[in-house]
C-alpha positions as CSV (number, residue, x, y, z in Angstrom):
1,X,-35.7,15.7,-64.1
2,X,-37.9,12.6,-64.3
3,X,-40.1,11.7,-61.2
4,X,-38.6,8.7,-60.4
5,X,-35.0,10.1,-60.3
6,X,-36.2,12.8,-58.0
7,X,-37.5,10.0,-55.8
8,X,-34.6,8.5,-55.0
9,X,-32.6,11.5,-54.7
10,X,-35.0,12.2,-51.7
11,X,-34.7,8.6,-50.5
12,X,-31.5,8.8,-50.3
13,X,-31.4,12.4,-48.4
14,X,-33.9,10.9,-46.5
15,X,-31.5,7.7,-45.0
16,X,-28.2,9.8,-44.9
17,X,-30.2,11.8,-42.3
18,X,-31.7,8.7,-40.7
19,X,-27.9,7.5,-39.9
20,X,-27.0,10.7,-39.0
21,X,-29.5,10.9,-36.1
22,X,-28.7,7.5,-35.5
23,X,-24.7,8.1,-35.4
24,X,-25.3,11.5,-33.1
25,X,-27.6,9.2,-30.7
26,X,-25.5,6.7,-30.0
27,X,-22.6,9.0,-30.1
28,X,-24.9,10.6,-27.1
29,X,-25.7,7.5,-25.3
30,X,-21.9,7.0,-25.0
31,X,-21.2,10.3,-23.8
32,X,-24.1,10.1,-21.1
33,X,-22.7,6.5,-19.9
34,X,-18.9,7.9,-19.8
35,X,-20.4,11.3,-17.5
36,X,-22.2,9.1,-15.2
37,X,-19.0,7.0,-14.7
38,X,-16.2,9.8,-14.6
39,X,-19.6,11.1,-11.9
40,X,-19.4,7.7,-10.0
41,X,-15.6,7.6,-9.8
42,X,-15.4,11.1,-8.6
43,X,-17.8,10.2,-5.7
44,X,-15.8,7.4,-5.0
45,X,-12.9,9.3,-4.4
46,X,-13.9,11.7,-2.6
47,X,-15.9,9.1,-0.1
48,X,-12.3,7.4,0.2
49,X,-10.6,10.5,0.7
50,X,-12.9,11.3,3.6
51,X,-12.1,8.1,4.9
52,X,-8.5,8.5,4.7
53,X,-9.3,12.3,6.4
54,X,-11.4,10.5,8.9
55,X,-8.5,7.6,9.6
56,X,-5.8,10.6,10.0
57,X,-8.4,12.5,12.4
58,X,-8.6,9.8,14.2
59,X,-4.5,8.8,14.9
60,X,-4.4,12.5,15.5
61,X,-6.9,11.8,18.4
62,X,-5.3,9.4,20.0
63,X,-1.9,11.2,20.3
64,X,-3.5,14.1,22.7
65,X,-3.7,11.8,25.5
66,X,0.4,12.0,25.8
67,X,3.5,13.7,24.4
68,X,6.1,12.7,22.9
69,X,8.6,11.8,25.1
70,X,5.8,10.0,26.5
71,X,5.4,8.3,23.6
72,X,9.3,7.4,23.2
73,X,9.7,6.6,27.0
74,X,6.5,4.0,26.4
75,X,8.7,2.4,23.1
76,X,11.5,2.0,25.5
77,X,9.8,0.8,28.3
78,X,7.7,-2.1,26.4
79,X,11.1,-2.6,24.7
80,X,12.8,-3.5,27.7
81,X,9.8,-5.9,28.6
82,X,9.9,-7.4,26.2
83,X,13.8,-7.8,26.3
84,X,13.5,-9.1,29.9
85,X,10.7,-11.6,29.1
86,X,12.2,-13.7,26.0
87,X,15.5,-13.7,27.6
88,X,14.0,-15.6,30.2
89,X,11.8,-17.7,27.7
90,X,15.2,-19.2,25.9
91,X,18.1,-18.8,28.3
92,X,17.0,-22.1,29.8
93,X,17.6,-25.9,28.0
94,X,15.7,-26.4,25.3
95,X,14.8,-22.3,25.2
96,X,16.3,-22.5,21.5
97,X,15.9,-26.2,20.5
98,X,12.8,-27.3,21.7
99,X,11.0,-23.9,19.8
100,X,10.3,-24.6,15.9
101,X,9.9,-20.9,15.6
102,X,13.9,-19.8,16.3
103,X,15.3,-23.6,16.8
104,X,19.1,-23.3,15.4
105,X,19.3,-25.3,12.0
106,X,22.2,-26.6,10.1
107,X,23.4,-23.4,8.1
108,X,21.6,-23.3,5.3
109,X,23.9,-22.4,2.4
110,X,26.0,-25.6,3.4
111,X,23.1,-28.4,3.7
112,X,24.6,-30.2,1.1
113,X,27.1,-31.2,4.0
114,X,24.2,-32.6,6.1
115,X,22.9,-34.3,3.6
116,X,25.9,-36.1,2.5
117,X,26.7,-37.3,5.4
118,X,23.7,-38.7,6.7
119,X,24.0,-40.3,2.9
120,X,26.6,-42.1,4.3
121,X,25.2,-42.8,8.3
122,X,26.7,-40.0,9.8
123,X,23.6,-38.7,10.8
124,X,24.1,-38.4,14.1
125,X,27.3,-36.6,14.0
126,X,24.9,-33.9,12.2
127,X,22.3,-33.9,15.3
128,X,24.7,-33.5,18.1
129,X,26.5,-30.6,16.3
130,X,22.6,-28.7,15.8
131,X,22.1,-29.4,19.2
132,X,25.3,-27.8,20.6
133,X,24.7,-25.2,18.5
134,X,21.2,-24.6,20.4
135,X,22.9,-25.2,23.5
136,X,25.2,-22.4,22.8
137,X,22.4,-19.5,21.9
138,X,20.6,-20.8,25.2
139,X,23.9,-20.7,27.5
140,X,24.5,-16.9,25.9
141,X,21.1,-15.7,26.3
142,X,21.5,-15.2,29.8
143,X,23.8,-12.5,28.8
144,X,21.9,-10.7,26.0
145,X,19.6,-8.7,28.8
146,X,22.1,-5.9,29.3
147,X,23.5,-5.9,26.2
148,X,20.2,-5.1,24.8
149,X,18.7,-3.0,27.2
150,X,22.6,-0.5,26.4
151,X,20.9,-0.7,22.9
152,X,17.5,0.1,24.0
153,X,18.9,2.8,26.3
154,X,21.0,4.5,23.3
155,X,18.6,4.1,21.0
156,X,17.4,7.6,19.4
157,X,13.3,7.0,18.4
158,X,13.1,9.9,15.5
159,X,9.0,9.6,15.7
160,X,7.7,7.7,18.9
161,X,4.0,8.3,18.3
162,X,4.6,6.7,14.7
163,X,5.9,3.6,16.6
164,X,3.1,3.7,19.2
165,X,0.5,3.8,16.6
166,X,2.4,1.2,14.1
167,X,1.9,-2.0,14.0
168,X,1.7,-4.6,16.6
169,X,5.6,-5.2,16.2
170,X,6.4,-1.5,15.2
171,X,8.7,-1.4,17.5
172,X,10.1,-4.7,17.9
173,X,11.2,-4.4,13.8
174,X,12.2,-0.7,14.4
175,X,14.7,-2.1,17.6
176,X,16.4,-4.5,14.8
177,X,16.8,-2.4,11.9
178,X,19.1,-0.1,14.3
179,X,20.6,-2.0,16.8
180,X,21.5,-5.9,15.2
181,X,24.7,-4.2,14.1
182,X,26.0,-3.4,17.5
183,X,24.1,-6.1,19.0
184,X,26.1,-8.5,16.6
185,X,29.2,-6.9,17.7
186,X,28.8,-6.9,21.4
187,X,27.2,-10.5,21.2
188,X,29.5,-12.5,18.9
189,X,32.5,-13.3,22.0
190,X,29.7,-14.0,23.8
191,X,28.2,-17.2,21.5
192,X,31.9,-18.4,20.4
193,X,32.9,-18.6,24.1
194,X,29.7,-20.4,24.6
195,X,30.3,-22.7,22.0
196,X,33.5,-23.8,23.2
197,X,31.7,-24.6,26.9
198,X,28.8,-26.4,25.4
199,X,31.6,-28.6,23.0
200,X,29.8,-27.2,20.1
201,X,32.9,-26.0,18.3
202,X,34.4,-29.9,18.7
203,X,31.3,-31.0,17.5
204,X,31.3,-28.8,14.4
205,X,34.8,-29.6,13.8
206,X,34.4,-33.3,13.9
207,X,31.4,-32.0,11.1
208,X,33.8,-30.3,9.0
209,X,36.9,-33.3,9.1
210,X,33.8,-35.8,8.0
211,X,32.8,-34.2,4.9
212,X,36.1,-32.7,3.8
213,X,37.4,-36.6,3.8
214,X,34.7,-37.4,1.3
215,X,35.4,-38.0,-1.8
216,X,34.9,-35.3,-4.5
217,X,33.5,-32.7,-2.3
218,X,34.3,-29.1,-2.1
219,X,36.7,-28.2,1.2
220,X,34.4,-25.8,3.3
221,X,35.1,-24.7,6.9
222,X,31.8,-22.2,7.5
223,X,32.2,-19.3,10.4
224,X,30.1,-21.3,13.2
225,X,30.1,-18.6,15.5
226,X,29.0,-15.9,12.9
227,X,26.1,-18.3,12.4
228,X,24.9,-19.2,15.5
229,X,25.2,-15.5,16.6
230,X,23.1,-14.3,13.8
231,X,20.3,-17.0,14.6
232,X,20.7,-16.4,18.2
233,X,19.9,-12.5,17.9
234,X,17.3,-13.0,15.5
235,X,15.5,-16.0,17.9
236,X,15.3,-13.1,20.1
237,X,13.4,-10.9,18.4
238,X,11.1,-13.1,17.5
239,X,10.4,-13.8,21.2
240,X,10.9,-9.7,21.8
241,X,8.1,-9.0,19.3
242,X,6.0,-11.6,20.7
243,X,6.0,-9.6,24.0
244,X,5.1,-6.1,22.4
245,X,2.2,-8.3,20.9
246,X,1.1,-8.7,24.3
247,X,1.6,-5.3,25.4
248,X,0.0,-3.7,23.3
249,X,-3.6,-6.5,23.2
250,X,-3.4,-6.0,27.0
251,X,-2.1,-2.8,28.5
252,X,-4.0,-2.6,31.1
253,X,-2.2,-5.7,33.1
254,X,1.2,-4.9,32.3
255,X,1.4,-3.2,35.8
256,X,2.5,0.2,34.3
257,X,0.5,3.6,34.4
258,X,3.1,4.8,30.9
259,X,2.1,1.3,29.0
260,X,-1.5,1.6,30.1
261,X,-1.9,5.5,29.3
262,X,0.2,5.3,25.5
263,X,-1.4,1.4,24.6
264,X,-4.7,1.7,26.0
């Protein structure tokens, strides 16, 4: 074999193994990279599972200082508080209407009524009957404290130290997800028979006869009672969770050893 033939024979030998221990290198450098971050993530993990241990350790600790029938008497107790205090915040004038947070609107799914006729300058006709309808939640409120504290009282907590430890309106939200049935219920004579007293059913009428006269408009006659019941019960809660807010950022003055020992 001639000289030069065998010299690039080895040449080539010679660059096949260069790229080869180029190719294994790399093929090492990316191994080593994807090790260090499987290494990272694994001590991430375990650093945020010992947090979640330590977080659980800790909402362990604080349920030794009282039982659980503590725990549910206390979710009753700031309940009832709470009941007691936004009663009192909206049954009285302008409890419902002068709040922006649970002020009565027209019903939503039939504002094209309100805004037909103020199209056509009966405007005011539309502000007396929200008014009246405000009027009516505020002249029934005085009402709602025993029929929610029978709620309250009946209520069956499945897991009072989960409440206690939830969130600042834990129990507020866990009051309405099982009573607003049988609050409706009990409620709803109670808001159509203030309607009648506050003219708010002539008012809504009068409403109704306007825009069913109109030209080209779809009859409607909406449940105003249903309504303003609904509204009514939920401007409650709103002022209901508000209180447990306060009980629990300041146990300490809510003059009660229970609130102070399960909120503290």
């Amino acid at each position: 074999m001639k000289k030069s033939t065998i010299a690039v024979i080895a040449l080539l030998a010679f660059s096949t193994t260069q790229a080869h221990a180029q190719f294994f290198e790399k093929l090492k450098t990316v191994v080593d990279q994807a090790t260090a971050k499987d290494s990272i993530q694994t001590t991430t993990n375990a650093e945020a599972a010992g947090d979640s241990a330590q977080t659980q350790q800790e909402s362990s600790n604080k349920t030794v200082n009282y039982t659980e029938d503590e725990a549910n008497s206390g979710i009753k107790e700031a309940l009832i508080k709470g009941v007691r205090q936004g009663v009192a915040l909206v049954a009285k004038q302008d409890g419902y209407f002068g709040d922006q947070l649970i002020k009565i609107p027209f019903p939503e799914d039939v504002q094209s009524i309100e805004s037909k006729l103020r199209a056509v300058g009966l405007g005011d006709l539309v502000d007396k009957a929200v008014l009246s309808m405000n009027r009516a939640a505020e002249d029934a409120a005085s009402t709602a404290t025993d029929i929610f504290i029978a709620a309250i009282s009946n209520m069956t907590i499945s897991d009072a130290t989960t409440l206690v430890l939830g969130s600042d309106t834990a129990a507020t939200h866990y009051l309405k997800v099982n009573t607003t049935g049988e609050l409706t219920r009990e409620f709803s004579p109670i808001i159509n028979n203030s309607l009648q007293t506050v003219n708010a059913t002539k008012y809504w009428d009068d409403v109704m006869t306007a825009y069913n006269k109109l030209p080209f408009v779809k009859k409607m006659n909406p449940d105003l009672g249903a309504y303003v019941t609904e509204k009514a019960i939920d401007g409650l809660f709103v002022k209901i969770a508000e209180q447990e807010k306060a009980i629990r950022a300041n146990p300490l003055e809510q003059g009660s050893s229970l609130l102070k020992k399960i909120f503290n």
